[in-house]
PDB file of N, H, CA, C and O in Angstrom:
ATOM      1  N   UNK A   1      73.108  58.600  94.620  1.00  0.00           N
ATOM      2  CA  UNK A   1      74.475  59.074  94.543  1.00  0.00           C
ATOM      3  C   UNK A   1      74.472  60.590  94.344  1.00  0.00           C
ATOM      4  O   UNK A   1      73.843  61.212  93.488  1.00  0.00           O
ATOM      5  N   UNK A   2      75.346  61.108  95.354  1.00  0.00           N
ATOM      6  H   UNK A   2      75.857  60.602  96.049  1.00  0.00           H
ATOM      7  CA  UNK A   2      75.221  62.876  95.161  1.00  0.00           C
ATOM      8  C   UNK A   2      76.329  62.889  93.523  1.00  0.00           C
ATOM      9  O   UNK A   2      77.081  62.075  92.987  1.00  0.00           O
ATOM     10  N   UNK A   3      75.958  64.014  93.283  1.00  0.00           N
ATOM     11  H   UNK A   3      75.347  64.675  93.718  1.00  0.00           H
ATOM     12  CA  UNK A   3      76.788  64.879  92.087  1.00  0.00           C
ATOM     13  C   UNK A   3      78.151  65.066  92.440  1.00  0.00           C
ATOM     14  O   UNK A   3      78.206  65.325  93.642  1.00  0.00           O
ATOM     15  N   UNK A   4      79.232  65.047  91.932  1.00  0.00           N
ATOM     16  H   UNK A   4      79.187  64.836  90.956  1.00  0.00           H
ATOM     17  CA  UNK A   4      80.411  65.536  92.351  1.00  0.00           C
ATOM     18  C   UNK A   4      80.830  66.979  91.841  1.00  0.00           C
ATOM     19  O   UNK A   4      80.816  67.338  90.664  1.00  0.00           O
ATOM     20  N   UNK A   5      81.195  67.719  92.903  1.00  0.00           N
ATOM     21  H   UNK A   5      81.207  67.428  93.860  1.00  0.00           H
ATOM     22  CA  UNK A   5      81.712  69.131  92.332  1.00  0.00           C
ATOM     23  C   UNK A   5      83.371  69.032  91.815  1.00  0.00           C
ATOM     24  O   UNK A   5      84.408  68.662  92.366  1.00  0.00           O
ATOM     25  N   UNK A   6      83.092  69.472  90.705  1.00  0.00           N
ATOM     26  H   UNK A   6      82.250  69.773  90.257  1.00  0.00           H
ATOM     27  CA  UNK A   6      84.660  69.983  89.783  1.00  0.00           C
ATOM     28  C   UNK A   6      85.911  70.573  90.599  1.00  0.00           C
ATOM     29  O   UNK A   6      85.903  71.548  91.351  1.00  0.00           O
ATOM     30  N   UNK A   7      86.727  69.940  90.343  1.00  0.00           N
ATOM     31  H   UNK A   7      86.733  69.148  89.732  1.00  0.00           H
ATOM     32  CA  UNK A   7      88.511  70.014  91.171  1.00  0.00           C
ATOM     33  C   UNK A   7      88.342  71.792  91.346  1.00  0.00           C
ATOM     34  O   UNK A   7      88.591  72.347  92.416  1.00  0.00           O
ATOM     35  N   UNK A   8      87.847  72.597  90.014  1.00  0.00           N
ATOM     36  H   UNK A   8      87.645  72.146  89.145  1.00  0.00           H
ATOM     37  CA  UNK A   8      88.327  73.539  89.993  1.00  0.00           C
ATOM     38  C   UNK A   8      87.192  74.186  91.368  1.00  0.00           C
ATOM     39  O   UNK A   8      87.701  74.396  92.469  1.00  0.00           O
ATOM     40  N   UNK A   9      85.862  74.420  91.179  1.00  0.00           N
ATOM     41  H   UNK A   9      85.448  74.250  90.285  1.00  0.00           H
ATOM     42  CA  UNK A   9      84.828  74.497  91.602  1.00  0.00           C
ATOM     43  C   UNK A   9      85.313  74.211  93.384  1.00  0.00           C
ATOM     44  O   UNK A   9      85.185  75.166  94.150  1.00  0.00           O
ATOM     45  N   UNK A  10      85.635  73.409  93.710  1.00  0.00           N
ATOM     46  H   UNK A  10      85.739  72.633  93.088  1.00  0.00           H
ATOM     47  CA  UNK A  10      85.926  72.702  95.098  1.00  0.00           C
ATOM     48  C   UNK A  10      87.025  73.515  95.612  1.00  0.00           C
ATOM     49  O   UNK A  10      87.029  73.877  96.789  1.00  0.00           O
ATOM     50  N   UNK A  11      88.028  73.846  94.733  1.00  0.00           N
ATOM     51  H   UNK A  11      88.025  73.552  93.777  1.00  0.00           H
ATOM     52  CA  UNK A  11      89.615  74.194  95.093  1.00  0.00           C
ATOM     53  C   UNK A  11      88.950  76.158  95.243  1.00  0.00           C
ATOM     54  O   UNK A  11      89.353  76.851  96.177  1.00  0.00           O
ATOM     55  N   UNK A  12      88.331  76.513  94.581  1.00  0.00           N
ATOM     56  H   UNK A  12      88.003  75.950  93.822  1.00  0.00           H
ATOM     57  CA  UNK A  12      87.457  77.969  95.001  1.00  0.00           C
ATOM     58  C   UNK A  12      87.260  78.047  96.359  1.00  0.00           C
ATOM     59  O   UNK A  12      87.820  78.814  97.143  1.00  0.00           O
ATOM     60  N   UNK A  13      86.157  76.931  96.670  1.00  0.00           N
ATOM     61  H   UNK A  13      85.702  76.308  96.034  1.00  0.00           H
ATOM     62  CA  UNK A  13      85.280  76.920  97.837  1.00  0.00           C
ATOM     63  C   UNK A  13      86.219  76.983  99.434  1.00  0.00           C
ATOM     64  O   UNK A  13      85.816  77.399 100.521  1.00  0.00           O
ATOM     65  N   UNK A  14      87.709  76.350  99.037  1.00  0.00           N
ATOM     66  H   UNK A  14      88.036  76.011  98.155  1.00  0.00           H
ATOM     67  CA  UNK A  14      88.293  75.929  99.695  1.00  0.00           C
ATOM     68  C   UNK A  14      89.028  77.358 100.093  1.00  0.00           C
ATOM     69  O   UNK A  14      89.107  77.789 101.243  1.00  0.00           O
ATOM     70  N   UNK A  15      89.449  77.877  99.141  1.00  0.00           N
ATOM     71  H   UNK A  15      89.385  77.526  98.207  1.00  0.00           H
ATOM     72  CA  UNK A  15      90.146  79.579  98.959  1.00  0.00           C
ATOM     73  C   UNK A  15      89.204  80.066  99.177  1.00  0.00           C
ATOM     74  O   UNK A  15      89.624  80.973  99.896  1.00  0.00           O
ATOM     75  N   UNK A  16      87.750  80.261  99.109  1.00  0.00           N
ATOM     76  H   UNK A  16      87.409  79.524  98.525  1.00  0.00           H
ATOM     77  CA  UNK A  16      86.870  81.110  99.745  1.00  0.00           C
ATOM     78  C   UNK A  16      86.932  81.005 101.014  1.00  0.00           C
ATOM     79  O   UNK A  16      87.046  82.084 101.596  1.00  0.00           O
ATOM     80  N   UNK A  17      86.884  79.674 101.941  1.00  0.00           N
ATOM     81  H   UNK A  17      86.792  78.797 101.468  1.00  0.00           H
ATOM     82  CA  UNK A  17      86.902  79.261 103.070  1.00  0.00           C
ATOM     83  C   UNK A  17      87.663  79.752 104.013  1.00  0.00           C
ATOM     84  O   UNK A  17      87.384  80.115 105.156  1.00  0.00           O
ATOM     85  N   UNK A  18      89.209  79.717 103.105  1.00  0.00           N
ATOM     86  H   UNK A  18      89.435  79.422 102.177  1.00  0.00           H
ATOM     87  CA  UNK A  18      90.269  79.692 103.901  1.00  0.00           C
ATOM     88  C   UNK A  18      90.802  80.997 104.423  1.00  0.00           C
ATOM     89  O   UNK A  18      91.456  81.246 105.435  1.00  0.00           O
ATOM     90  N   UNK A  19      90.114  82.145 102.970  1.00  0.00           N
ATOM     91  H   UNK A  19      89.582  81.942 102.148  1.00  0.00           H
ATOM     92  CA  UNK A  19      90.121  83.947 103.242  1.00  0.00           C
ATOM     93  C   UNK A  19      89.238  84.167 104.240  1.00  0.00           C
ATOM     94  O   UNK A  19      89.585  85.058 105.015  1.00  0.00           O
ATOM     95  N   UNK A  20      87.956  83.510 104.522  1.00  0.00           N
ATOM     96  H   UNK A  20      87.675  82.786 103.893  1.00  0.00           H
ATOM     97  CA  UNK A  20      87.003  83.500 105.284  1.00  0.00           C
ATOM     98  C   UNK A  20      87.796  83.273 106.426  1.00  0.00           C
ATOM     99  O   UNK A  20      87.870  84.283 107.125  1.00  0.00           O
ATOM    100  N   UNK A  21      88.448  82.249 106.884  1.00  0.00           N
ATOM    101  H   UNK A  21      88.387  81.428 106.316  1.00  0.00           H
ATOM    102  CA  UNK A  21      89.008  82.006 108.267  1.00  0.00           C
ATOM    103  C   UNK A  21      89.799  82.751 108.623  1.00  0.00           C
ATOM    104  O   UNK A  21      89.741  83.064 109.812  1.00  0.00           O
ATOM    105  N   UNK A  22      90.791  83.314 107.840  1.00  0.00           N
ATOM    106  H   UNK A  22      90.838  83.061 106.874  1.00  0.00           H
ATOM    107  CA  UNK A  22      92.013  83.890 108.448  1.00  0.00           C
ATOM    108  C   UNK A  22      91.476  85.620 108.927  1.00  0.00           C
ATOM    109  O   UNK A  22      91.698  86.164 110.009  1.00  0.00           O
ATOM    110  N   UNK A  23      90.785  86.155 107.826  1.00  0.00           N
ATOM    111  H   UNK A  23      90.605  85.713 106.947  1.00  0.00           H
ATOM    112  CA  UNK A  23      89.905  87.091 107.807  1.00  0.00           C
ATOM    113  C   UNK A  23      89.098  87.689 109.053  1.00  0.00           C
ATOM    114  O   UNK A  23      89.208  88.646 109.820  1.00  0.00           O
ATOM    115  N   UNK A  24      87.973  86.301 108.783  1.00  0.00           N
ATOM    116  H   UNK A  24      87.883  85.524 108.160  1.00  0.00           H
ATOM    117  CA  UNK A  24      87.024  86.387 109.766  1.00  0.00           C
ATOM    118  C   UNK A  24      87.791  86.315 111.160  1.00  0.00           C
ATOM    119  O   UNK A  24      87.286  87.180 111.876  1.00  0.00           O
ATOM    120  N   UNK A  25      88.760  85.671 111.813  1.00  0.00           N
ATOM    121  H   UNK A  25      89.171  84.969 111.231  1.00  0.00           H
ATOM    122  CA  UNK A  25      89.027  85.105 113.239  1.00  0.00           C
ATOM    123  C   UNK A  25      90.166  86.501 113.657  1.00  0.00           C
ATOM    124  O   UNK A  25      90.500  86.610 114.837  1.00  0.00           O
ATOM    125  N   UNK A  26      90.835  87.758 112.362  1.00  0.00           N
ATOM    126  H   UNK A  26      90.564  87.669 111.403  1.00  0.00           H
ATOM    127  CA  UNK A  26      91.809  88.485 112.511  1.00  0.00           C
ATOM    128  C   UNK A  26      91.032  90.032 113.151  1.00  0.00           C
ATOM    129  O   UNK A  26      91.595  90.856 113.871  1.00  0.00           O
ATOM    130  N   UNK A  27      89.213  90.112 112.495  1.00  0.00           N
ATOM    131  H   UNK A  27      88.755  89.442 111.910  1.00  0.00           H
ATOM    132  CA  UNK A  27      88.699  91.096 112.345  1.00  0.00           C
ATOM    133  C   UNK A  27      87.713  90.553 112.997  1.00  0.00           C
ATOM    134  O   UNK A  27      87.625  90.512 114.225  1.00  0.00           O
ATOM    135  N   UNK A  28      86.548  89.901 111.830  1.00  0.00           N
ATOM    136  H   UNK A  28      86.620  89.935 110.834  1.00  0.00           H
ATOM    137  CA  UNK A  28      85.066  89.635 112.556  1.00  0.00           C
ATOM    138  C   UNK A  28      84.497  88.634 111.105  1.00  0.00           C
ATOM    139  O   UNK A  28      85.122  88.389 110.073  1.00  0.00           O
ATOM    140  N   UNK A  29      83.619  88.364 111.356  1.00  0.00           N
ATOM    141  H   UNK A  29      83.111  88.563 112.194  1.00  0.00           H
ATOM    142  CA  UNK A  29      82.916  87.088 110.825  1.00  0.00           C
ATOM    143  C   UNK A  29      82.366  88.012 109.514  1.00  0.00           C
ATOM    144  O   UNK A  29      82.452  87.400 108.450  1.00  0.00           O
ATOM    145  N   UNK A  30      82.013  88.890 109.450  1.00  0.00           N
ATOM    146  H   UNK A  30      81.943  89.387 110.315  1.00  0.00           H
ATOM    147  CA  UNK A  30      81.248  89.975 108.258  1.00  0.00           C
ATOM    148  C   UNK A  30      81.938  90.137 107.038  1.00  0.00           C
ATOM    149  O   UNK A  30      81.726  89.871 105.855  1.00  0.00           O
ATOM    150  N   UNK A  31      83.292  90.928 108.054  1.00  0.00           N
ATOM    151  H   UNK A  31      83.463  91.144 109.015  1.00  0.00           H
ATOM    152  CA  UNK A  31      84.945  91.366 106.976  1.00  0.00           C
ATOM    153  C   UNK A  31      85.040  90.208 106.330  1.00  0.00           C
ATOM    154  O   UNK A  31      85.099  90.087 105.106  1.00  0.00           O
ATOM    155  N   UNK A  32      85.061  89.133 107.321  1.00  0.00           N
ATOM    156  H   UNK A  32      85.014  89.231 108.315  1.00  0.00           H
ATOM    157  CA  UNK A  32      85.616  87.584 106.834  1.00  0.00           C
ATOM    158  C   UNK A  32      85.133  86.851 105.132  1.00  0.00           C
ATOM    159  O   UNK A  32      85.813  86.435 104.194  1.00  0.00           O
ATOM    160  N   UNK A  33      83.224  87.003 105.427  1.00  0.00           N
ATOM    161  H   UNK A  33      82.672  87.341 106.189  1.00  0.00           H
ATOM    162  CA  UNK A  33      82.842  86.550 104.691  1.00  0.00           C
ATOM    163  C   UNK A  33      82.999  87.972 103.222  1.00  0.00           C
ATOM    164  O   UNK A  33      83.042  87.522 102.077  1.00  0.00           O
ATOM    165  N   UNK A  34      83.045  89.025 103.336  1.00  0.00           N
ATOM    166  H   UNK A  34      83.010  89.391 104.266  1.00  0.00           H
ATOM    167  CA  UNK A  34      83.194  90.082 102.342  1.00  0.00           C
ATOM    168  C   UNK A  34      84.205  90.235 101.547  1.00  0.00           C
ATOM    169  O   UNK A  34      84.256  90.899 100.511  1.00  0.00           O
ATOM    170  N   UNK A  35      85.388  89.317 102.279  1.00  0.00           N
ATOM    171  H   UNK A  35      85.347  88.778 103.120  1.00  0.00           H
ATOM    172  CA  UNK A  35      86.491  89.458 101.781  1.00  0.00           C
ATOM    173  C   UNK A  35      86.921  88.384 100.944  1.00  0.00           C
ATOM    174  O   UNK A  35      87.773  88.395 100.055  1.00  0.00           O
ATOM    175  N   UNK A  36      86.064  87.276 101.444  1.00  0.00           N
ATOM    176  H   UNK A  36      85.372  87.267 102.166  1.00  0.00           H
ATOM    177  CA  UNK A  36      85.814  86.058 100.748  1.00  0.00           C
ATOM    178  C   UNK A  36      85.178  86.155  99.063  1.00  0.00           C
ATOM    179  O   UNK A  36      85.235  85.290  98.188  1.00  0.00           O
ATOM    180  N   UNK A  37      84.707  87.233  99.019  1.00  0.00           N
ATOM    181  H   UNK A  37      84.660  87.935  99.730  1.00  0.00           H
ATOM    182  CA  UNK A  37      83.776  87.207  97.845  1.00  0.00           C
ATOM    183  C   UNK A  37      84.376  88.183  97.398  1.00  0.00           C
ATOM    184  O   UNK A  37      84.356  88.101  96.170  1.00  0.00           O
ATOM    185  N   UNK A  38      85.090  89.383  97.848  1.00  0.00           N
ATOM    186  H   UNK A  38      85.106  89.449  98.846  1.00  0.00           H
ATOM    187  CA  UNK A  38      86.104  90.638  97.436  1.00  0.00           C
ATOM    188  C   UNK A  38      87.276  89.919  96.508  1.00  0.00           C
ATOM    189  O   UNK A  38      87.524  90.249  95.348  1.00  0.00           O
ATOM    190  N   UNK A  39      87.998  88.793  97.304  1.00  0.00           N
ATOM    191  H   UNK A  39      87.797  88.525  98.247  1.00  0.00           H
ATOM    192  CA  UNK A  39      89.063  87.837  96.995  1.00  0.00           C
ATOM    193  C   UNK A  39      88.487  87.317  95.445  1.00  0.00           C
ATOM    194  O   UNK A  39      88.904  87.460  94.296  1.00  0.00           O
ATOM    195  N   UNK A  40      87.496  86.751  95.965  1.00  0.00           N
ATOM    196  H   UNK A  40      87.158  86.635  96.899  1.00  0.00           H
ATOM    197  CA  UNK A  40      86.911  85.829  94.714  1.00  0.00           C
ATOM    198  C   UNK A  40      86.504  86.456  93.118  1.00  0.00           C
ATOM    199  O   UNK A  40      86.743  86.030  91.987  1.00  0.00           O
ATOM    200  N   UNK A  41      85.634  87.905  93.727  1.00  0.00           N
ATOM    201  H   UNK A  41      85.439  88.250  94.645  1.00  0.00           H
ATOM    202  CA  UNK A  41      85.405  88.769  92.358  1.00  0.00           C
ATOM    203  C   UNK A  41      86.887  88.983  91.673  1.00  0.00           C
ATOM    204  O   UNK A  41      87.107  88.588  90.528  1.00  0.00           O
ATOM    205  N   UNK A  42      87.823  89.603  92.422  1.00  0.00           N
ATOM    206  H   UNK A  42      87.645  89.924  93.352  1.00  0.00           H
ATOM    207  CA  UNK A  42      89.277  90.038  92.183  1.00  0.00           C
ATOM    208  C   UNK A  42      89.896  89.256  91.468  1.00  0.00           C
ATOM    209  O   UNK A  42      90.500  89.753  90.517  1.00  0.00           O
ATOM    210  N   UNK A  43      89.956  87.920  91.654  1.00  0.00           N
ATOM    211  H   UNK A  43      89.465  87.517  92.426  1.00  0.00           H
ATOM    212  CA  UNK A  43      90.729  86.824  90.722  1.00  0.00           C
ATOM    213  C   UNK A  43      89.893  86.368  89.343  1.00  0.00           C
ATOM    214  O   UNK A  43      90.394  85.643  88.483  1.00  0.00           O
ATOM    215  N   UNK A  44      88.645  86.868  89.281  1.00  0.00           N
ATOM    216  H   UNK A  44      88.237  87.457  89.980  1.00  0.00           H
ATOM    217  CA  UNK A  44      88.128  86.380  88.050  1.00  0.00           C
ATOM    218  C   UNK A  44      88.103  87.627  87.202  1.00  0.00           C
ATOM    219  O   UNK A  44      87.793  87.443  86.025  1.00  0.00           O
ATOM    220  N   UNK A  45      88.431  89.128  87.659  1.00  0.00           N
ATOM    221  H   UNK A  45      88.683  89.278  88.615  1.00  0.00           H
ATOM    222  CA  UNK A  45      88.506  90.053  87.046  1.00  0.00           C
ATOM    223  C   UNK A  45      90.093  89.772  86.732  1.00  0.00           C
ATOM    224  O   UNK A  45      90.316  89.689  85.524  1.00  0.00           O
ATOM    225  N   UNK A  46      90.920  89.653  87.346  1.00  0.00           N
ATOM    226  H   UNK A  46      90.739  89.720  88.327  1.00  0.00           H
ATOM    227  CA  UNK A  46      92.491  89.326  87.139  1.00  0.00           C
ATOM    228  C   UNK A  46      92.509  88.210  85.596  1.00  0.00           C
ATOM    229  O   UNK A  46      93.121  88.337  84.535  1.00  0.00           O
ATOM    230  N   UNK A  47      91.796  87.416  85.959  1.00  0.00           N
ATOM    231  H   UNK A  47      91.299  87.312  86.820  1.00  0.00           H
ATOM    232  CA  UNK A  47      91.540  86.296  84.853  1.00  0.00           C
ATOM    233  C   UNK A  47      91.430  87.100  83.790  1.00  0.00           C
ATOM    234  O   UNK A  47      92.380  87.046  83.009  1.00  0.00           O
ATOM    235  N   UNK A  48      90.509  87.868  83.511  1.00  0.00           N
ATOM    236  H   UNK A  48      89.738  87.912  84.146  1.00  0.00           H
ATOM    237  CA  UNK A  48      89.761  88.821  82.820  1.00  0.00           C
ATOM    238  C   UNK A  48      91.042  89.227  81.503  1.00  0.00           C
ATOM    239  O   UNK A  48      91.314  88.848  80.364  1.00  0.00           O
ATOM    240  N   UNK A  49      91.651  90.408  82.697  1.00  0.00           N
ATOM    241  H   UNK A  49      91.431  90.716  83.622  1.00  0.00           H
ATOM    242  CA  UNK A  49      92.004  91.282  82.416  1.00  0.00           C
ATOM    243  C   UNK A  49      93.241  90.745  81.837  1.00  0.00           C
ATOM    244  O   UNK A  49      93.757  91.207  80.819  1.00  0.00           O
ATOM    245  N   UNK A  50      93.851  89.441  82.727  1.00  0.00           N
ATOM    246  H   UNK A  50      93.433  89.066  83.554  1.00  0.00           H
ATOM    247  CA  UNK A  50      95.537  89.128  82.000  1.00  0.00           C
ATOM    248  C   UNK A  50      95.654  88.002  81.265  1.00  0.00           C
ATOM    249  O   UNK A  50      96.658  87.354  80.968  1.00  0.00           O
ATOM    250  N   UNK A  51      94.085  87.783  80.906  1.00  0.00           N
ATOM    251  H   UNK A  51      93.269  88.309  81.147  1.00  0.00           H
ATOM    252  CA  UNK A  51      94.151  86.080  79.616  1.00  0.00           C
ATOM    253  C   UNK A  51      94.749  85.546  80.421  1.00  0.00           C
ATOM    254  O   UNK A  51      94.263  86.353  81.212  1.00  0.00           O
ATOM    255  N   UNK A  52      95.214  85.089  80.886  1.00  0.00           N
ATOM    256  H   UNK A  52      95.610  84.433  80.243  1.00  0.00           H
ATOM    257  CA  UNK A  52      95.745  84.147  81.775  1.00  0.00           C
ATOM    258  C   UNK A  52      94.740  82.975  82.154  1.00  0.00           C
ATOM    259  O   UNK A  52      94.907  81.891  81.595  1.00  0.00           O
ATOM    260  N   UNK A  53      93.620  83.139  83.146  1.00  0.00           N
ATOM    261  H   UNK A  53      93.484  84.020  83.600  1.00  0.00           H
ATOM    262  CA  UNK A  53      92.730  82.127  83.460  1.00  0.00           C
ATOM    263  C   UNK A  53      91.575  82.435  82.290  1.00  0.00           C
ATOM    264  O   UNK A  53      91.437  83.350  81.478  1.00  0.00           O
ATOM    265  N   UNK A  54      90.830  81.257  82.590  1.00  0.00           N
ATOM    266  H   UNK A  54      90.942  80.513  83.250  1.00  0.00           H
ATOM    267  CA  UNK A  54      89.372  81.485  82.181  1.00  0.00           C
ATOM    268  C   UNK A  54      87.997  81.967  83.152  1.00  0.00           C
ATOM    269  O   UNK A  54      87.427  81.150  83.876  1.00  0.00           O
ATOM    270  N   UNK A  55      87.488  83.666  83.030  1.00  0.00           N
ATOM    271  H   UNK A  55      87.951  84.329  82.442  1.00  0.00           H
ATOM    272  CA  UNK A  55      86.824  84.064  83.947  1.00  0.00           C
ATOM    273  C   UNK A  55      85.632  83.386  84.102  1.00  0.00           C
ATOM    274  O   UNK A  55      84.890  83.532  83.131  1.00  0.00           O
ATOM    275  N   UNK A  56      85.162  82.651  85.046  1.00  0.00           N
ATOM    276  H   UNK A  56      85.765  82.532  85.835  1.00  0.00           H
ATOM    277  CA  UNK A  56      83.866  82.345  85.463  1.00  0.00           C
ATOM    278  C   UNK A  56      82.768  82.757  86.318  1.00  0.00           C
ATOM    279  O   UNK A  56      83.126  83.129  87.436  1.00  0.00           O
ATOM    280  N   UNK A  57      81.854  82.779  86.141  1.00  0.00           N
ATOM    281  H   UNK A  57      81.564  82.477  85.233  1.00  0.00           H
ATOM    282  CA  UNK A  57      80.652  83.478  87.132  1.00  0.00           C
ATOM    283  C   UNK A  57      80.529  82.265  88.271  1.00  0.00           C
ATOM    284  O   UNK A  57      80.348  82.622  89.436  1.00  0.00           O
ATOM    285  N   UNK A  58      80.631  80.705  87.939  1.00  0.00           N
ATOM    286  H   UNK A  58      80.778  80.415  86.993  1.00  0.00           H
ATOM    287  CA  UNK A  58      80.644  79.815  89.168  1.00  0.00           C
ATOM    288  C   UNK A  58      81.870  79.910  89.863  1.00  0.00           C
ATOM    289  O   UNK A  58      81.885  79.748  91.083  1.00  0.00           O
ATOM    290  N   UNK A  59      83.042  80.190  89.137  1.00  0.00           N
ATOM    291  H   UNK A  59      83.030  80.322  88.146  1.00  0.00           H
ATOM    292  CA  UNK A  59      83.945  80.245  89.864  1.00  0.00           C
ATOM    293  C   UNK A  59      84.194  81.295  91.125  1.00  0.00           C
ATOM    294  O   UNK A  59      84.761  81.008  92.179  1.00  0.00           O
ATOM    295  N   UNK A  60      83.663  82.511  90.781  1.00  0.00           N
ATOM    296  H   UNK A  60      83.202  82.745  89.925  1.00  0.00           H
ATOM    297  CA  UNK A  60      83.048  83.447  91.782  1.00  0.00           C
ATOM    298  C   UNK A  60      82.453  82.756  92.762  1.00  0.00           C
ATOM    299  O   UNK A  60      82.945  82.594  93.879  1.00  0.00           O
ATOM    300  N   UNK A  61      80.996  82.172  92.257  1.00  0.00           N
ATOM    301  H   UNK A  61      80.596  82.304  91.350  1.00  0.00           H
ATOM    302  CA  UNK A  61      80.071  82.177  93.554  1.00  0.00           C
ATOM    303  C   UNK A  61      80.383  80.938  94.245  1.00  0.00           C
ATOM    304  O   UNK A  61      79.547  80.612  95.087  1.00  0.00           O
ATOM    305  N   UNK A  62      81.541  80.045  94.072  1.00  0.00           N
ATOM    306  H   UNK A  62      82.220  80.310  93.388  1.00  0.00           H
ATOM    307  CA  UNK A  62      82.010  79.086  94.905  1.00  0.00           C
ATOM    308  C   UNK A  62      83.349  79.614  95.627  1.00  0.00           C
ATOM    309  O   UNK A  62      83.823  79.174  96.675  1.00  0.00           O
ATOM    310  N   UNK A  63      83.633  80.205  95.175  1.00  0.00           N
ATOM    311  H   UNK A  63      83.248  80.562  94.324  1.00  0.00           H
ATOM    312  CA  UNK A  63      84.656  81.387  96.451  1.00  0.00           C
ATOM    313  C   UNK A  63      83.955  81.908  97.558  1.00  0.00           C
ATOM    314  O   UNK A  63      84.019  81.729  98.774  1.00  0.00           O
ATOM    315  N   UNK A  64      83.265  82.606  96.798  1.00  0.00           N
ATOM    316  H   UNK A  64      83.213  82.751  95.810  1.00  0.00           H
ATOM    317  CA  UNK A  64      81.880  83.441  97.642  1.00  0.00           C
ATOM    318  C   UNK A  64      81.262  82.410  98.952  1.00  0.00           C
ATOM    319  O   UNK A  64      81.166  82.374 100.179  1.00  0.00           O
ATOM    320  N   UNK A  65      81.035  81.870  98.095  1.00  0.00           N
ATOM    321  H   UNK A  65      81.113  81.900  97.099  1.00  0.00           H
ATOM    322  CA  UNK A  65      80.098  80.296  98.780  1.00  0.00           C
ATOM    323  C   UNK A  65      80.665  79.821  99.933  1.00  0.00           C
ATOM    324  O   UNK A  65      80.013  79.679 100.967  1.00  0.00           O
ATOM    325  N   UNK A  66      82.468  79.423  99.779  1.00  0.00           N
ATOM    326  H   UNK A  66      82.997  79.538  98.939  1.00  0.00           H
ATOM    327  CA  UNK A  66      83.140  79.264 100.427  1.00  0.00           C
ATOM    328  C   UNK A  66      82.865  80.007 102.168  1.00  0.00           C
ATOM    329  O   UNK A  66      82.636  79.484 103.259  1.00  0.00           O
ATOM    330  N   UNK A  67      83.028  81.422 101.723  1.00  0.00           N
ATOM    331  H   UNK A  67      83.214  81.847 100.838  1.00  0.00           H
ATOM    332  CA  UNK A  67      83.128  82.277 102.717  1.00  0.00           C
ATOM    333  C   UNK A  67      81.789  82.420 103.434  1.00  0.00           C
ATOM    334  O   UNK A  67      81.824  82.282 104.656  1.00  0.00           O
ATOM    335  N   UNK A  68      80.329  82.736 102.718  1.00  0.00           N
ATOM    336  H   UNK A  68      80.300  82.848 101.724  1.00  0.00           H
ATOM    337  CA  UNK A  68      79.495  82.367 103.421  1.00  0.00           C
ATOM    338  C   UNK A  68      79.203  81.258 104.337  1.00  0.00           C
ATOM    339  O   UNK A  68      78.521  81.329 105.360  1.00  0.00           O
ATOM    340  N   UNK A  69      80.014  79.840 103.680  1.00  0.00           N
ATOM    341  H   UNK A  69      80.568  79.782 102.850  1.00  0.00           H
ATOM    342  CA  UNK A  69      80.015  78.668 104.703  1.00  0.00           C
ATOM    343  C   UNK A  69      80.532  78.496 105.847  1.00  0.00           C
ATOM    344  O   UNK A  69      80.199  77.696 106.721  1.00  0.00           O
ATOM    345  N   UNK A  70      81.530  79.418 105.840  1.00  0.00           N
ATOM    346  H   UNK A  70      81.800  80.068 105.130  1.00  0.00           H
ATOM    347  CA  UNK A  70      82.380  79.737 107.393  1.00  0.00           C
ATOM    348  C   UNK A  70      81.836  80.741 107.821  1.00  0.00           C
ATOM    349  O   UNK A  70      82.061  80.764 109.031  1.00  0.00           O
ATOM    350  N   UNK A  71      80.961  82.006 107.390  1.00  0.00           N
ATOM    351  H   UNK A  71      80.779  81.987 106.407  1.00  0.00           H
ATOM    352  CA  UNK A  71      80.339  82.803 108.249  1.00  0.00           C
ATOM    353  C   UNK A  71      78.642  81.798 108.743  1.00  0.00           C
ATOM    354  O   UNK A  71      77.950  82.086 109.719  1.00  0.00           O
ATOM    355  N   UNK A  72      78.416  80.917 107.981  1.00  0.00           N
ATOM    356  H   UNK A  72      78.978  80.683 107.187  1.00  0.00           H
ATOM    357  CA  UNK A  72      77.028  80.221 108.822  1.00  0.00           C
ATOM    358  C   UNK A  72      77.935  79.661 109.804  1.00  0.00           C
ATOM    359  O   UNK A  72      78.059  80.463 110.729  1.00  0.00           O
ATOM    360  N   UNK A  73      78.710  78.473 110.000  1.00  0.00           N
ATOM    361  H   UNK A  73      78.609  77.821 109.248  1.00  0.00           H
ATOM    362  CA  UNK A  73      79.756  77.921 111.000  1.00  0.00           C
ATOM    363  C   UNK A  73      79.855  78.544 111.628  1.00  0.00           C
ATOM    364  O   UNK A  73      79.767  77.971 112.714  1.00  0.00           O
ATOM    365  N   UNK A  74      80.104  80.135 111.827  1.00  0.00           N
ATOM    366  H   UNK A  74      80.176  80.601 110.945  1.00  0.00           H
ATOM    367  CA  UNK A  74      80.225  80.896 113.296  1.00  0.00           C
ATOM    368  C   UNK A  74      79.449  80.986 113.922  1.00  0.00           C
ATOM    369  O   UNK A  74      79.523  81.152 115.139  1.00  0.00           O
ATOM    370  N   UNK A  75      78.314  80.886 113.156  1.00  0.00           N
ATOM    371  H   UNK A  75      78.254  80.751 112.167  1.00  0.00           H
ATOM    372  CA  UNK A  75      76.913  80.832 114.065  1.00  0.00           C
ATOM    373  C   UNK A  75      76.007  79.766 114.235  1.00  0.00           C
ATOM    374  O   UNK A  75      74.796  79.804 114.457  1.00  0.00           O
ATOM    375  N   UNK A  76      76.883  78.667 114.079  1.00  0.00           N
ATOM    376  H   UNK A  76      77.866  78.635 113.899  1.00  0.00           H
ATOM    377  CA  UNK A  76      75.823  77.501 114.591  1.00  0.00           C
ATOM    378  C   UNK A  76      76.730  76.451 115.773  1.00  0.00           C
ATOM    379  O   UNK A  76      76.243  75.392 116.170  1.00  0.00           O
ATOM    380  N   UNK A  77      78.092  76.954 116.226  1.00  0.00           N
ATOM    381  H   UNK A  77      78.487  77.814 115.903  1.00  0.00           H
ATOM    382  CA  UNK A  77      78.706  76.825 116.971  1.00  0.00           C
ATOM    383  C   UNK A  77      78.149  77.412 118.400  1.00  0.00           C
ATOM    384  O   UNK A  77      78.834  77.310 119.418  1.00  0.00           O
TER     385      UNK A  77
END
């Protein structure tokens, strides 16, 4: 049985993904994935800065993650 990834963890990957697509398909696959992880640092410094969320370092690299997964997808198409 695989591991299950966390609502929060998944719902990142998905917002990494989704900056990745709109991004990547408006500019280029590079911007796409940079902006994915630009997006992602930005909201956990936002967290940070306005108490509001709780900042995470996974929560980053599954944004991030996100966006790298749609820049491999461009290239195995």
């Amino acid at each position: 049985m695989l591991p299950q990834l966390p609502q929060d963890k998944a719902n990142h990957f998905i917002y990494g993904l989704a900056i990745f697509l709109v991004v990547g398909f408006a500019i280029d696959a590079v911007t796409g994935m940079a902006a994915a992880a630009l997006f992602g640092a930005a909201k956990e410094v936002y967290d940070r800065v306005s108490k509001k969320g709780c900042p995470e370092v996974l929560d980053f690299l599954a944004t991030a993650a996100g966006g790298v997964a749609g820049y491999l997808c461009t290239y195995m198409l």
